[in-house]
C-alpha positions as CSV (number, residue, x, y, z in Angstrom):
1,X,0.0,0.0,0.0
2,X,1.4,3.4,-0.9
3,X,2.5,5.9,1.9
4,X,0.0,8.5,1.0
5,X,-3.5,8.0,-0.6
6,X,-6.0,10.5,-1.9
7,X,-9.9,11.1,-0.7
8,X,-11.2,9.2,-3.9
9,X,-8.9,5.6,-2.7
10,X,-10.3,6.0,0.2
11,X,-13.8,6.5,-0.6
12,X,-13.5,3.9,-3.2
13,X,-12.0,1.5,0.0
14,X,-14.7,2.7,2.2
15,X,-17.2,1.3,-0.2
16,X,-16.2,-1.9,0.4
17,X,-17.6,-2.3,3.5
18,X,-20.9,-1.9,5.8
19,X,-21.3,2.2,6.2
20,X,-23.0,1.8,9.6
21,X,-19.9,0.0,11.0
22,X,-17.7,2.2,13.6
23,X,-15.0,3.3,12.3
24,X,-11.4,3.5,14.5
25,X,-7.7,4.3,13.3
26,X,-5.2,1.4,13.9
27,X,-1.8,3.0,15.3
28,X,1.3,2.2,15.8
29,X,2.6,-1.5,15.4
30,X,4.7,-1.2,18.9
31,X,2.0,-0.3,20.7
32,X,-1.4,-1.4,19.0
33,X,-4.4,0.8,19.9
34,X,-7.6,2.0,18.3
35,X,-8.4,5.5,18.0
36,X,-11.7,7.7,17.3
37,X,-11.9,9.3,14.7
38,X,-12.7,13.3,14.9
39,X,-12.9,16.0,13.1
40,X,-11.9,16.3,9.0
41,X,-10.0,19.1,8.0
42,X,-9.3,20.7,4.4
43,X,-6.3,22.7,3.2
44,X,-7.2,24.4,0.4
45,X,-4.4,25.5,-2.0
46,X,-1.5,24.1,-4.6
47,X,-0.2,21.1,-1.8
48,X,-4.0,21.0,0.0
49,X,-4.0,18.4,2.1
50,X,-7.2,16.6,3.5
51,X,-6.5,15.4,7.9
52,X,-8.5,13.2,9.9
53,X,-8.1,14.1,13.6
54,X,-8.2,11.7,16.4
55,X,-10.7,12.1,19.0
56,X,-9.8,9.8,21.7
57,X,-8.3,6.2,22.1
58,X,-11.2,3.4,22.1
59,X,-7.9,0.8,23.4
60,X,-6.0,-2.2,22.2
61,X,-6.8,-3.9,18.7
62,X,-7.9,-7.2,18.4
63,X,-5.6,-10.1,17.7
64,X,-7.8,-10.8,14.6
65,X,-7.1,-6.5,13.4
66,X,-2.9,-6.9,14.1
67,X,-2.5,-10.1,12.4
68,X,-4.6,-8.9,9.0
69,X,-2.0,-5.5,9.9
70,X,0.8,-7.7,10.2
71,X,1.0,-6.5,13.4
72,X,0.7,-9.7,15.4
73,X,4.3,-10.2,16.3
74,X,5.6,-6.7,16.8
């Protein structure tokens, strides 16, 4: 997967799956935790840049999340 994606790959990834699911940021491999997600942000201009903000940490990630991750032996 490429380092940085745009809006439409994500959209068209968000499409594949149930839009009444939560959805949660997986971070960091060392320590695996989910994360709300919060507000969206738009930079408008030649390098605009679209951020998702995290709004709070829901906890650890499933086995089942880190292993699809490759996360299950960090």
């Amino acid at each position: 997967m490429p380092r940085e994606i745009t809006v439409r790959q994500l959209i068209h990834q968000l499409r594949a799956v149930d839009p009444d699911l939560p959805a949660y940021f997986a971070v960091n491999p060392d320590w695996p935790q989910a994360h709300h997600i919060g507000r969206v942000i738009e930079i408008n201009g030649p390098d605009g840049t679209v951020y998702l903000a995290e709004n709070g940490q829901e906890g650890v990630l499933p086995a089942e999340v880190r292993a699809q991750l490759d996360w299950a032996n960090v």
